[in-house]
Structure formats: structure tokens, C-alpha cells
TITINU-360266 format. One record per residue (C-alpha): x, y, z; residue number from 1; residue in one letter. Coordinates in nm, 3 decimals. Layout:
<atoms>
      c1      c2      c3 bamar drenvex
       X       Y       Z   NUM       a
...
</atoms>
This chain:
<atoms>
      c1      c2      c3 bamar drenvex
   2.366   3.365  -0.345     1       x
   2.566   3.344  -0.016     2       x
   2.718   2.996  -0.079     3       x
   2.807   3.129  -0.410     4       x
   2.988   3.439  -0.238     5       x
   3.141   3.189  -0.026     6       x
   3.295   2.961  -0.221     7       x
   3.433   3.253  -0.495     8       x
   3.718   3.323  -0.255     9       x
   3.854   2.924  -0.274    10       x
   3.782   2.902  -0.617    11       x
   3.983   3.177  -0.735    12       x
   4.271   3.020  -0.540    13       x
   4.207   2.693  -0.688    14       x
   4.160   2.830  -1.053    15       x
   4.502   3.001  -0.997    16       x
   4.678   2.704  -0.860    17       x
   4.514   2.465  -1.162    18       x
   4.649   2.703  -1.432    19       x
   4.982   2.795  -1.288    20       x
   5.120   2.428  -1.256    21       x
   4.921   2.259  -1.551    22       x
   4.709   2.088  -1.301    23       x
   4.438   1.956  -1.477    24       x
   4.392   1.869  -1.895    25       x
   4.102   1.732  -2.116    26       x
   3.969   1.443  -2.004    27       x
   4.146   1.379  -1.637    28       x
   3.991   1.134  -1.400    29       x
   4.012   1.288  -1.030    30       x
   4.059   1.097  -0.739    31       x
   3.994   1.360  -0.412    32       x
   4.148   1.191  -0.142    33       x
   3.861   1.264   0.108    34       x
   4.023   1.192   0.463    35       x
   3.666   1.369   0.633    36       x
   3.833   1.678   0.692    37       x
   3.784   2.041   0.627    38       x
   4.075   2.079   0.380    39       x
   3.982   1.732   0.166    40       x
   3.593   1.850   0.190    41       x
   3.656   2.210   0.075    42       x
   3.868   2.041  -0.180    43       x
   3.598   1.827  -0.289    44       x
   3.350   2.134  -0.305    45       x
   3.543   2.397  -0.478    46       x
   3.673   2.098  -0.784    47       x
   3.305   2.004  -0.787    48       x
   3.223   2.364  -0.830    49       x
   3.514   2.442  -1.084    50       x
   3.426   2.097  -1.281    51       x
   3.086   2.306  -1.382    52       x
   3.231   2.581  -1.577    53       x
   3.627   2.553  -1.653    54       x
   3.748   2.443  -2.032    55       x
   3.919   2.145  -1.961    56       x
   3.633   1.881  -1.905    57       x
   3.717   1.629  -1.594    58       x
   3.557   1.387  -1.382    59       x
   3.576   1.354  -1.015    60       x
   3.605   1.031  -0.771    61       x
   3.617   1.074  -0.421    62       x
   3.827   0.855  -0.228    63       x
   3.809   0.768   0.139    64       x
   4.055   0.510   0.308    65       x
   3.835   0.323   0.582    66       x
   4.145   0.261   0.826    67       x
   3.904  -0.016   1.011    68       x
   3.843   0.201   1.286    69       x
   3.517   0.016   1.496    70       x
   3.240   0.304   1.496    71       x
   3.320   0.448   1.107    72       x
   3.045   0.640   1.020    73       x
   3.096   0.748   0.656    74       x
   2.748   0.869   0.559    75       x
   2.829   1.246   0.566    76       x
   3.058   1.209   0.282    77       x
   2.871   0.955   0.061    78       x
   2.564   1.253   0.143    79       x
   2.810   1.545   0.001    80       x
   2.904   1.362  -0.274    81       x
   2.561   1.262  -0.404    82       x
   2.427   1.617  -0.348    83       x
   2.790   1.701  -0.557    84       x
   2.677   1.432  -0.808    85       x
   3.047   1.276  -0.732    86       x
   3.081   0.932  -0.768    87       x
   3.216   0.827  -0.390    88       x
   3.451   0.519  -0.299    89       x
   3.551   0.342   0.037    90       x
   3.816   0.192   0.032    91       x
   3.861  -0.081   0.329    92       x
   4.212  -0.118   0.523    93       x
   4.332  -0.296   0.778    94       x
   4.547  -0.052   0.884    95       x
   4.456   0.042   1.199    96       x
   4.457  -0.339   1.292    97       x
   4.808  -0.391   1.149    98       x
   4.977  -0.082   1.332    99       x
   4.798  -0.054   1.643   100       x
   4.717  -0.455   1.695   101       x
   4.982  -0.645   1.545   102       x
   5.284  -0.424   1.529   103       x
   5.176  -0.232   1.813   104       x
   5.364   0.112   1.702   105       x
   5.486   0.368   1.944   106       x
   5.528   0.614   1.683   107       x
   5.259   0.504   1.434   108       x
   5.213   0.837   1.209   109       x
   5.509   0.810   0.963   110       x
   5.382   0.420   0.876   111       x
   5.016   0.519   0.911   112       x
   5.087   0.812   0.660   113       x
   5.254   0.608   0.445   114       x
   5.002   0.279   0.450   115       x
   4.708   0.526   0.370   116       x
   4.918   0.723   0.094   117       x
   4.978   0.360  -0.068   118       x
   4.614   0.278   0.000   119       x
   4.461   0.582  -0.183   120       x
   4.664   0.568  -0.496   121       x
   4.598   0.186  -0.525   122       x
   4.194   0.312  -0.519   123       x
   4.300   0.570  -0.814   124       x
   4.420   0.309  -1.021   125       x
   4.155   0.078  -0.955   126       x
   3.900   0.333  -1.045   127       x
   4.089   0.465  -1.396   128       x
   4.180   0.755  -1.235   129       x
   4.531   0.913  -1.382   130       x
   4.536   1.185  -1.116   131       x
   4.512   1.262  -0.765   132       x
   4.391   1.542  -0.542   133       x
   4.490   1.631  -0.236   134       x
   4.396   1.877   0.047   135       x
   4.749   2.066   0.128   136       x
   4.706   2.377   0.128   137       x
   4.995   2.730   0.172   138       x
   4.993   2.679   0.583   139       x
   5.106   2.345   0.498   140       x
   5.355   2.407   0.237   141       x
   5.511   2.673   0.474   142       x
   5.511   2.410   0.770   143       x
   5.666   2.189   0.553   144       x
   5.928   2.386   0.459   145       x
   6.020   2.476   0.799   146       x
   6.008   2.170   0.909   147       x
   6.285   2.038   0.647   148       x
   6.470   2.364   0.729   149       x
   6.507   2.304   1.093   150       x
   6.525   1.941   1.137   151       x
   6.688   1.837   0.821   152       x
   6.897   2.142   0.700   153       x
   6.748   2.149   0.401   154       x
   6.578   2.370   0.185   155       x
   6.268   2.188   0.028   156       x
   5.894   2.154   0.037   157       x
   5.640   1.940  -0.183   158       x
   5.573   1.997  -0.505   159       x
   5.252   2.119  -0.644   160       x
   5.268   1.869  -0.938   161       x
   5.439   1.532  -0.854   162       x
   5.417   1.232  -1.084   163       x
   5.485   0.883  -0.928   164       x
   5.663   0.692  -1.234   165       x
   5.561   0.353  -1.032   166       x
   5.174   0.427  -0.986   167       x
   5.201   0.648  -1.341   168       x
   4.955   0.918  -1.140   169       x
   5.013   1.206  -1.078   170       x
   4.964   1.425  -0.775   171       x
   4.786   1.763  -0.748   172       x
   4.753   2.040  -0.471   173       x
   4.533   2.271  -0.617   174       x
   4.468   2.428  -0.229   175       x
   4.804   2.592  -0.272   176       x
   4.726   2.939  -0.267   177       x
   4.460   2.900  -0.023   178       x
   4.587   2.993   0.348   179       x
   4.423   2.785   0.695   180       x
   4.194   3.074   0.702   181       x
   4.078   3.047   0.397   182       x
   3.923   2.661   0.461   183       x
   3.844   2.747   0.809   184       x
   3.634   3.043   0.707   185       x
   3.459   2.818   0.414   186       x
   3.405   2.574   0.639   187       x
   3.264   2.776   0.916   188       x
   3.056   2.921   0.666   189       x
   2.939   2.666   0.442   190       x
   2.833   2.417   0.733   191       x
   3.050   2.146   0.568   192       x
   2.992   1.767   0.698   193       x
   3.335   1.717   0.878   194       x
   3.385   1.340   1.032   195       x
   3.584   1.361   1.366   196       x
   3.918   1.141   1.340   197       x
   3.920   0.818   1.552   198       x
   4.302   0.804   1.556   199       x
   4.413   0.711   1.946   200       x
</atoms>
């Protein structure tokens, strides 16, 4: 009963986001981009959760990009997804050899960003997915739009529906309505495996 009570508050967010923007149909295949993180892992959760009971019948692949950091440890997340009955997917990189070894990067986040991005939608594809999931949720939208505002002069943010014409996926944020507090509280709450980043 109390992870049920826990989770209700995501899920309505997530239900909201889903039917405002269209985000899922009959017969989607999911990829959750599962970075290791609280937002990816409540993500995971509460479409794992909403897959049990919503009209629109959808499967679920979680996706995590194995930058090639030495010490890795995975085994939390291939754990959540089996108790989730999610089929789970590691996808190896060399990434954190190519930007850290042998282009040696000063500012390495915008390429890393990008590398894993290009990474994670190559897994969807490979594994017949047409859509992907990811973990932004309304602090990040608002950061976003800040950020453009500020530093670009712009008025802009992501959208919560994106189709790439070149991958033919599209993107999802069905975290949208749900604030920082919101995860942190589920996370705190729920005891949810979290693997610590090994970014320098």
C-alpha cells in the first residue's frame, strides 16, 4: 500500500503529460533512456507502472549507454528491470575513451551529450523501438528556458514531443509536469537503485 501511495503522485503527472501531447499510441515500443539516475529510474518505474493499466497497450526497453567508464557496475538497473519485467539493454561506447583519451576535451559535456544522445537512439532502432523516453522533467524545462533566455536571447525550450525525421523516432518527456521535488521525494521514498556517475 505505501509504494502504491507513493508512486500515485508521479503517475498522475505522467498520465497527464502522456494524454496532453499524444505521447504514447497502440502498440509503441519504448526505449527509457536509463542514464542510473533518479529522474530516468522514476521514469522507468512510473511507465512500468502506467504500462499495467492504461488503454493504449506498449512495451518498454530500457536503455543504458555504457560510456566505458573502468569500474561500471550496472547490476542495479538490470535488478529493477527484471523485478519491472522490462527487457534491459547495455549499450557499449567508447566514449569516454574518445573524449577524455584521444581528443582530450577541456569542455567535454556539449560532445559527451551529444555522443550519448546519438548512442541511445542508435540502441532504439536496433531494438524496433519507434519511440524514446526521456527523464526531463518541469525544473528542467524551466532551466532550459532560462538558459536560452539569458544566454541566447531567445525565447524557447524543448518540446514535449519531438520527432527526429533522420532516426524516424520520436522523443517523449512524459516527466513534464512532475517538479525536482516530485522525483526527489519518490526517490527518497521508494529506495530506488541510483548508480553514482563516474564522469571526472
Amino acid at each position: 500500500m505505501k509504494e502504491f501511495k507513493d508512486i500515485q503522485r508521479i503517475l498522475s503527472h505522467v498520465r497527464k503529460a502522456v494524454e496532453e501531447y499524444s505521447m504514447i499510441e497502440d502498440g509503441d515500443r519504448i526505449c527509457v533512456g536509463l542514464s542510473g539516475g533518479k529522474d530516468s529510474t522514476t521514469l522507468l518505474i512510473a511507465l512500468a507502472e502506467l504500462r499495467r493499466f492504461y488503454p493504449k497497450k506498449f512495451d518498454i526497453v530500457a536503455v543504458t549507454v555504457d560510456m566505458g567508464f573502468l569500474g561500471s557496475d550496472f547490476s542495479p538497473m538490470k535488478g529493477l528491470c527484471d523485478t519491472l519485467g522490462v527487457e534491459y539493454v547495455i549499450e557499449k561506447t567508447e566514449i569516454a575513451k574518445i573524449i577524455f583519451e584521444v581528443r582530450k576535451e577541456p569542455s567535454p559535456c556539449s560532445l559527451c551529450a551529444k555522443m550519448r544522445r546519438g548512442s541511445l537512439h542508435a540502441a532504439a532502432q536496433a531494438n524496433g523501438c519507434n519511440k524514446v523516453a526521456l527523464g526531463h522533467h518541469y525544473d528542467d524545462a524551466v532551466e532550459t528556458f532560462m538558459l536560452n533566455l539569458f544566454f541566447e536571447g531567445r525565447l524557447g525550450c524543448f518540446s514535449p514531443v519531438t520527432y527526429l525525421s533522420n532516426r524516424k523516432i520520436t522523443l517523449i518527456r512524459p516527466l513534464l509536469y512532475a517538479t525536482e521535488r516530485d522525483v526527489a521525494y519518490f526517490a527518497r521514498r521508494r529506495e530506488i537503485p541510483v548508480i553514482p556517475s563516474l564522469c571526472p
